[in-house]
C-alpha positions in Angstrom: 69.9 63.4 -25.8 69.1 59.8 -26.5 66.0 57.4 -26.9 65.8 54.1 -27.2 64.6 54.2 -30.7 66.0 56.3 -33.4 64.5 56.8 -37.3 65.4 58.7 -40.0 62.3 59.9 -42.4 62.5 61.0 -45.9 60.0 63.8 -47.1 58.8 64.0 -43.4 56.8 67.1 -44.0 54.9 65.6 -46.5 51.8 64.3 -46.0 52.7 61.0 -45.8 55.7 62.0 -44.2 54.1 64.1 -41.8 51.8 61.0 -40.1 55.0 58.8 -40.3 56.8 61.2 -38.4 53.9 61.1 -35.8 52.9 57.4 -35.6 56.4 56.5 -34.8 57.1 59.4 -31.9 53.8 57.8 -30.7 55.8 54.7 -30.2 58.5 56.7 -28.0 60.8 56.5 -31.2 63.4 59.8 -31.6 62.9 61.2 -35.1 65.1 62.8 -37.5 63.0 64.3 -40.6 64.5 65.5 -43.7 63.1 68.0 -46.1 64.2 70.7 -48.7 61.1 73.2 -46.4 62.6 74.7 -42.7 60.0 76.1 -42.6 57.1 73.2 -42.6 60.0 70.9 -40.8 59.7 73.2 -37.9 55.7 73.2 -38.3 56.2 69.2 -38.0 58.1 69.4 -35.1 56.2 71.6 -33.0 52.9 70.2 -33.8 54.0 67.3 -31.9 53.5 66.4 -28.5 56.2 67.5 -25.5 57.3 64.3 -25.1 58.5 63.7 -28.5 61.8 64.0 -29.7 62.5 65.7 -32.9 64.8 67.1 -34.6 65.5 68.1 -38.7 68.2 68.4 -41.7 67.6 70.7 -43.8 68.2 69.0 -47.5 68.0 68.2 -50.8 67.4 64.4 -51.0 69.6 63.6 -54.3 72.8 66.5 -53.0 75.9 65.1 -53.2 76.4 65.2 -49.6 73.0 64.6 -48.2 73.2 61.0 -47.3 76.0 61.9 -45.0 74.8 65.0 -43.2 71.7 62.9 -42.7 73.6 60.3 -41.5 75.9 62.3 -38.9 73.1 64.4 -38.0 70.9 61.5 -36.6 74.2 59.9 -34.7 75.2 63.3 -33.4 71.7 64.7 -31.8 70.5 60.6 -30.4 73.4 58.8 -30.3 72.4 55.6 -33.2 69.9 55.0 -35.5 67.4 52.2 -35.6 65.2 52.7 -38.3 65.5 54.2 -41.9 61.8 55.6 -43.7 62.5 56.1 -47.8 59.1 58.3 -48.1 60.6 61.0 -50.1 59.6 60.6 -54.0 58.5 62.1 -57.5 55.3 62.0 -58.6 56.0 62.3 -62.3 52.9 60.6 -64.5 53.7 59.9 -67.9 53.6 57.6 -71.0 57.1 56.2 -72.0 56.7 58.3 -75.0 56.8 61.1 -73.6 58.8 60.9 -70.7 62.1 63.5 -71.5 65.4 62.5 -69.8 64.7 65.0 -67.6 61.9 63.7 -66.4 63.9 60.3 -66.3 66.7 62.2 -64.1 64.0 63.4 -61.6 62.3 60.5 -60.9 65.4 57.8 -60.7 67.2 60.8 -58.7 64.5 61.2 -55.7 62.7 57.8 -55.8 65.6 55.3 -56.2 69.1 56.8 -56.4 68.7 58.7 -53.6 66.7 55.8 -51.2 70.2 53.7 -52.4 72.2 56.0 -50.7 70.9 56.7 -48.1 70.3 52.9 -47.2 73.9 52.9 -47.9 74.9 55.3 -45.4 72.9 53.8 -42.5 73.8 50.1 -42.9 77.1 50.2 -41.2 75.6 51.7 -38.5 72.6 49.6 -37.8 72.4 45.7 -36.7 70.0 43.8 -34.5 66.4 44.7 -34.4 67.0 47.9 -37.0 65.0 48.0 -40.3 64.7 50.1 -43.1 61.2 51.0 -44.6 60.8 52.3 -48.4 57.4 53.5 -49.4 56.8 52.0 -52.9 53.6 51.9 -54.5 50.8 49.6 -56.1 52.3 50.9 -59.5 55.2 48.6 -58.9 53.3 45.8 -57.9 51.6 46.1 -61.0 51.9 48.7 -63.9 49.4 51.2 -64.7 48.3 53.1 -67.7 50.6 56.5 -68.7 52.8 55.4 -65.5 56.2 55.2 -67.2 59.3 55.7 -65.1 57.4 56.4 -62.2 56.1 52.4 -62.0 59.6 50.9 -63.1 61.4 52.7 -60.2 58.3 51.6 -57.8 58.8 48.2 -59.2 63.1 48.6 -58.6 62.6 49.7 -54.7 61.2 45.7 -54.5 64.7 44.6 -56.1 66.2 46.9 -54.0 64.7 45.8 -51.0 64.7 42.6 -51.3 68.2 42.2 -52.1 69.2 43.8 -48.9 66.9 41.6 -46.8 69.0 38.8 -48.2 72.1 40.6 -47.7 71.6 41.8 -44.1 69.2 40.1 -42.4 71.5 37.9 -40.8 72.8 40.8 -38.7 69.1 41.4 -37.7 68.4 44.5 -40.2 65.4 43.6 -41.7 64.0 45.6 -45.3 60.4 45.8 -46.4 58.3 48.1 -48.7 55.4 49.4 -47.7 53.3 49.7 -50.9 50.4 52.1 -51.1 47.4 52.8 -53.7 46.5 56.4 -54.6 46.6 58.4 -51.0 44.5 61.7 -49.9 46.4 64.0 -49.2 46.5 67.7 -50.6 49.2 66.9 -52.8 46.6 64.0 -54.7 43.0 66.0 -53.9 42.4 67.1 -57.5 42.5 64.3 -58.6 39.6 62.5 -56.9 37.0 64.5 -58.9 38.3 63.2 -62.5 35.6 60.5 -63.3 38.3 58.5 -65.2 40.2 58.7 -61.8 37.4 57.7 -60.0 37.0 54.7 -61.9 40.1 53.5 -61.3 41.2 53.9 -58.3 37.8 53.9 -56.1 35.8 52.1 -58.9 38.2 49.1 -58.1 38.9 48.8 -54.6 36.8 46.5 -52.8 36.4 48.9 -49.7 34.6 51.6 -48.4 36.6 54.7 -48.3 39.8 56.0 -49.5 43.4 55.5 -48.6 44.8 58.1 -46.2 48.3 58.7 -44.6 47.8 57.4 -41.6 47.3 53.9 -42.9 50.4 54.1 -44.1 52.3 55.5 -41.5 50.6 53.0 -39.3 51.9 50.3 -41.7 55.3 51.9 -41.2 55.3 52.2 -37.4 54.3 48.4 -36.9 57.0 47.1 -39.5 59.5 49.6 -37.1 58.6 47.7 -34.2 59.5 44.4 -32.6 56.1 43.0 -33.6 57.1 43.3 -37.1 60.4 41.6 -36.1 60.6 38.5 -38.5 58.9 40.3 -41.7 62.0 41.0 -44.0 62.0 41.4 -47.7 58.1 41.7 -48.1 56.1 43.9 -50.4 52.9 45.1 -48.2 50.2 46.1 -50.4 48.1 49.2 -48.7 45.6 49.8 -50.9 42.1 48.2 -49.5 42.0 45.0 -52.1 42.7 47.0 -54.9 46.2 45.3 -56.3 44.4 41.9 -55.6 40.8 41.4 -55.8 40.1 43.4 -59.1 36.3 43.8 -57.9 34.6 46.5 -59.2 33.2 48.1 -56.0 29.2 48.4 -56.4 29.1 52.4 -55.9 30.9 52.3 -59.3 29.6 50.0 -61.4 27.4 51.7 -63.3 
């Protein structure tokens, strides 16, 4: 089976992952989504419509041999690939002091080595019109308290990124990150009733409600379109004003 379209998404039965996966089968786009879960990539798929076309692999992001099976999987089942979605990532929160090289191995392993590779693995088969989409974070637009190796590999996708705009847009394969704040979704939802949280995050955004996937996903979807067509190596800030306004909103202030 082929479609006209073809994207690979990372963590795709995520939360995040989950609307990505939707928004861009929305747009008629054939979707491979990876996860370490069968069970919840099968949920994905069959909570979307008929029409779509969907199919999973099974796997551990940072295996040796992911990037590949990924890779042949997507070309095997539709034929190309048009787009590449780096949402997969680790969530470790923690001061430089006391972040253990474990903890070090984790993060670098899901959230950069592993976006890297796979970027690697798709390049030779993508050219005009293709793009590849990593989901950073306002963290590595700007550092945040306790965030240790979780902001500098946020902050390392943008290198990342940008140096493979330069490198291959000429070709037509255009790179972006889509950058969001803080995003509801069960994974986060503790969080939101810590007052110092609160503060932060709500207490500084300019805006009236909270983040939620699908404004990401919907970020994702237009930069995987031809609308998006001559943004390439470009940072896009999802977060309501928060990364740029530094407003304290007034249902915080006092």
């Amino acid at each position: 089976m082929s479609k006209s379209e073809v994207a690979i998404v990372t963590g795709a039965a995520g939360g995040i992952g989950q609307a990505i996966v939707a928004a861009l089968a929305a747009q008629g786009v054939a979707v491979v989504g990876t996860g370490r879960d069968e069970s919840r990539l099968r949920a994905l798929g069959d909570g979307l419509s008929p029409e779509a076309a969907f199919s999973h692999v099974v796997a551990d992001i940072t295996a040796a041999d992911a990037p590949r099976r990924i890779v042949e999987h997507a070309l095997e089942r539709f034929g190309r690939i048009s787009y590449l979605v780096n949402n997969a990532g680790a969530g470790v929160w923690a001061p430089v002091h006391e972040t253990s090289d474990a903890m070090l191995d984790e993060v670098i392993g899901i959230s950069l080595r592993a976006p890297f590779r796979l970027s690697r693995e798709v390049i030779p088969h993508m050219g005009k019109g293709c793009a590849i989409v990593t989901i950073g974070s306002t963290f590595g637009i700007m550092g945040g308290l306790d965030g240790g190796i979780y902001c500098a590999v946020k902050a390392a996708l943008t290198g990342l990124t940008q140096t493979m705009a330069a490198q291959y847009g000429e070709q037509g394969i255009r790179a972006n990150v889509v950058a969001p704040t803080v995003v509801r979704t069960p994974m986060t939802e503790a969080a939101w009733d810590y007052p110092a949280f609160q503060r932060i995050n709500q207490g500084l955004t300019p805006f009236y409600r909270d983040c939620l996937p699908d404004d990401v996903a919907n970020a994702v979807a237009f930069l995987c379109s031809a609308k998006g067509e001559f943004i390439n190596g470009q940072v896009l800030p999802i977060d309501g004003g928060w990364s740029t306004t530094r407003m304290i909103n007034p249902r915080f202030a006092a």
